[in-house]
C-alpha positions in Angstrom: -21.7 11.9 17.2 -23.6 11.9 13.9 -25.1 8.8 12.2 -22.4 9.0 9.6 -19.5 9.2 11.9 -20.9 6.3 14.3 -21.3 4.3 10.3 -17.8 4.9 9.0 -15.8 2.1 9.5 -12.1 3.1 11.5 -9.3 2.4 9.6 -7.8 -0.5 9.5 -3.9 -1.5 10.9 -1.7 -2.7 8.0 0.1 -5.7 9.2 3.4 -7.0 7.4 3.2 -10.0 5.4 2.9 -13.0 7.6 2.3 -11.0 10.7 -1.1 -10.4 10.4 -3.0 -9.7 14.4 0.1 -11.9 15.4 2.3 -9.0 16.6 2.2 -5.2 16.3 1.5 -3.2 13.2 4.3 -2.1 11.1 6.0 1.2 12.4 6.8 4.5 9.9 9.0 6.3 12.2 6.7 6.7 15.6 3.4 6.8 13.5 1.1 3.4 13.4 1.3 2.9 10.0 -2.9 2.9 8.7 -4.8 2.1 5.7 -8.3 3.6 5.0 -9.6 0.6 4.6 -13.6 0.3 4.6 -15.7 -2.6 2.9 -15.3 -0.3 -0.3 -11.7 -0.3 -0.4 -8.6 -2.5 0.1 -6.3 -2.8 2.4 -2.3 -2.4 1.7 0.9 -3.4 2.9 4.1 -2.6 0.9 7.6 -3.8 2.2 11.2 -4.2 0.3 9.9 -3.7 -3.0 6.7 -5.8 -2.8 2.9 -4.5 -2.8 0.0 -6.8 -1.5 -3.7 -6.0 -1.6 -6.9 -8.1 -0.8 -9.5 -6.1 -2.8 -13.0 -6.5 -1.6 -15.0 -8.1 -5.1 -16.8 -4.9 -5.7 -16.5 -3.6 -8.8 -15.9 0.1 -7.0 -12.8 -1.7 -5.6 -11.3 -1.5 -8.9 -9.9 2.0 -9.0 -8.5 1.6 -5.2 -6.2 -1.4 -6.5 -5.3 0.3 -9.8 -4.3 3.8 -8.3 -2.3 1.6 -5.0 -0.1 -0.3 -7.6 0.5 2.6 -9.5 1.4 4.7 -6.2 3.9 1.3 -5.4 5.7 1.5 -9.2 6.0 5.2 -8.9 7.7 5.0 -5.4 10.0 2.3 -6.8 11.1 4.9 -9.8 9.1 2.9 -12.5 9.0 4.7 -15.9 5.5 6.5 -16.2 4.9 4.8 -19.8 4.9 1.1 -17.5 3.4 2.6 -14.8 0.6 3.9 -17.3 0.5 -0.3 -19.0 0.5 -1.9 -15.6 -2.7 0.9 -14.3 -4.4 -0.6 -17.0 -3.6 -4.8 -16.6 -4.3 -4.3 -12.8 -7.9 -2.7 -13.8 -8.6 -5.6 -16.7 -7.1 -8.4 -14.2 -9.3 -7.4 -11.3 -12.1 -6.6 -13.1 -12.1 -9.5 -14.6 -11.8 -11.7 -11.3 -14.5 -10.0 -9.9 -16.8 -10.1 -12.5 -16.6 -13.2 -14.0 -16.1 -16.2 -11.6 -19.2 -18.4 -10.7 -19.8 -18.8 -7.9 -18.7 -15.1 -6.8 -15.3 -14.8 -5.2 -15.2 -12.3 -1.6 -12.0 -10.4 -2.5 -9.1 -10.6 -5.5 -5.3 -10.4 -3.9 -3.2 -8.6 -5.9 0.8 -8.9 -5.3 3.6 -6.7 -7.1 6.9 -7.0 -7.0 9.6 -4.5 -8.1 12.9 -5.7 -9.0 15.3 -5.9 -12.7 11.5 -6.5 -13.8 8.3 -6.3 -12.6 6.1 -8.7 -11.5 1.9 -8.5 -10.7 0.1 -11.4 -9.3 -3.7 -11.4 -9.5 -5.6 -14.3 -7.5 -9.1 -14.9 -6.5 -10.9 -18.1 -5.7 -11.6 -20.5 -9.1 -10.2 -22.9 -11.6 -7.9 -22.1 -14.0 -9.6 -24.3 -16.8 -12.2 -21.7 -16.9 -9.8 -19.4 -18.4 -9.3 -19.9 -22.2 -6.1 -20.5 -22.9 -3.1 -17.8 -23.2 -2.8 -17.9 -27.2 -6.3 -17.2 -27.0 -5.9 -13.7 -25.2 -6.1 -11.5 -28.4 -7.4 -8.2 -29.2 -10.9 -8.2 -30.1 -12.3 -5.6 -33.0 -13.6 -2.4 -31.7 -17.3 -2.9 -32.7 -17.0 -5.7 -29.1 -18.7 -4.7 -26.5 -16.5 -7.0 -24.3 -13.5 -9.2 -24.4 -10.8 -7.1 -24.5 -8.9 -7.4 -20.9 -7.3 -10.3 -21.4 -6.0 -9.4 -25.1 -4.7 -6.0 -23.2 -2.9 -7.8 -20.8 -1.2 -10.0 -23.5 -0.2 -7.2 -25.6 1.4 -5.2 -22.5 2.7 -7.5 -20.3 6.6 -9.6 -22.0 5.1 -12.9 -20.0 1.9 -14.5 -19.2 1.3 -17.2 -17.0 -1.7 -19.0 -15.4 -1.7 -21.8 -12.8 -3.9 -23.3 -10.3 -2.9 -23.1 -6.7 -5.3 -25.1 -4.7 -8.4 -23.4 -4.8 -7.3 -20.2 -6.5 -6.2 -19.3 -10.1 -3.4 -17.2 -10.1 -2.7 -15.4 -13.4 1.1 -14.0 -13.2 2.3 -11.2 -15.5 5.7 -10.2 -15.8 7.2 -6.8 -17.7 10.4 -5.4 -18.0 11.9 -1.9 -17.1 13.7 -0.6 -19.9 16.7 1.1 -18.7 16.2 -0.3 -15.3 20.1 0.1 -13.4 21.2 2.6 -16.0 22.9 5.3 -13.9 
């Protein structure tokens, strides 16, 4: 065995919401259903609609969550023009929680839900107060050399919401589907 084989990490099991190392792993057909999930990358579990990730805080982490929730919209038959928005509030969002929270968080959870709309949850350890407030998201000219995630999200996203749940701020973003149970 090489040094880089016996280094790689195995994959991790995906467990279903709630039954995490309580009972065994969710089934695809007779496959073990798997995630490559190293300390670079997050891991996954999508069920009825619903996506749920616990990103490491590394800023290479960032892409993993972004392309996983675009994968989940695109199974559930999302328009690629939302699929496109919600790529980019999931990259802001994340970013953002990884970056910015003092003292540094461990991992961001990110939670989408597909239904008559669309719903993505980003939450990491820290205090909502920290946050300016949602009027205050707003674009920011284009000579910035920052600022402009949270004015994003504003612009693409039809609600904003941000709450303190215990420990952990939770910022909630909400967008419709147009045409969504057309036939």
């Amino acid at each position: 065995m090489t040094a880089a084989a016996r280094a790689a990490p195995a994959p991790a099991t995906v467990w279903p919401p709630g039954e995490r190392g309580n009972t065994s792993p969710m089934m695809r057909g007779r496959q073990v259903a798997t995630s490559a999930a190293t300390p670079h990358r997050s891991a996954a579990v999508g069920c009825r609609g619903v996506l749920e990730l616990h990103v490491p805080a590394r800023t290479e982490s960032v892409a993993a969550a972004r392309h996983a929730v675009a994968q989940h919209l695109a199974r559930a038959g999302v328009p690629s023009i939302v699929i496109d928005d919600l790529e980019l509030v999931t990259s802001e969002l994340v970013t953002n929680a990884i970056v910015h929270p003092r003292p540094p968080v461990a991992t961001v959870q990110v939670r989408v839900v597909v239904a008559d709309d669309i719903e993505m949850q980003v939450a990491h350890r820290g205090a909502a107060a920290a946050l300016p407030p949602i009027d205050a998201w707003q674009p920011v000219p284009a000579t910035a050399l920052r600022g402009r995630g949270l004015g994003i999200v504003r612009r693409l996203c039809d609600d904003v919401h941000v709450a303190q749940d215990g420990e952990r701020v939770v910022i909630t973003c909400r967008r419709s589907v147009p045409d969504r149970g057309a036939k």
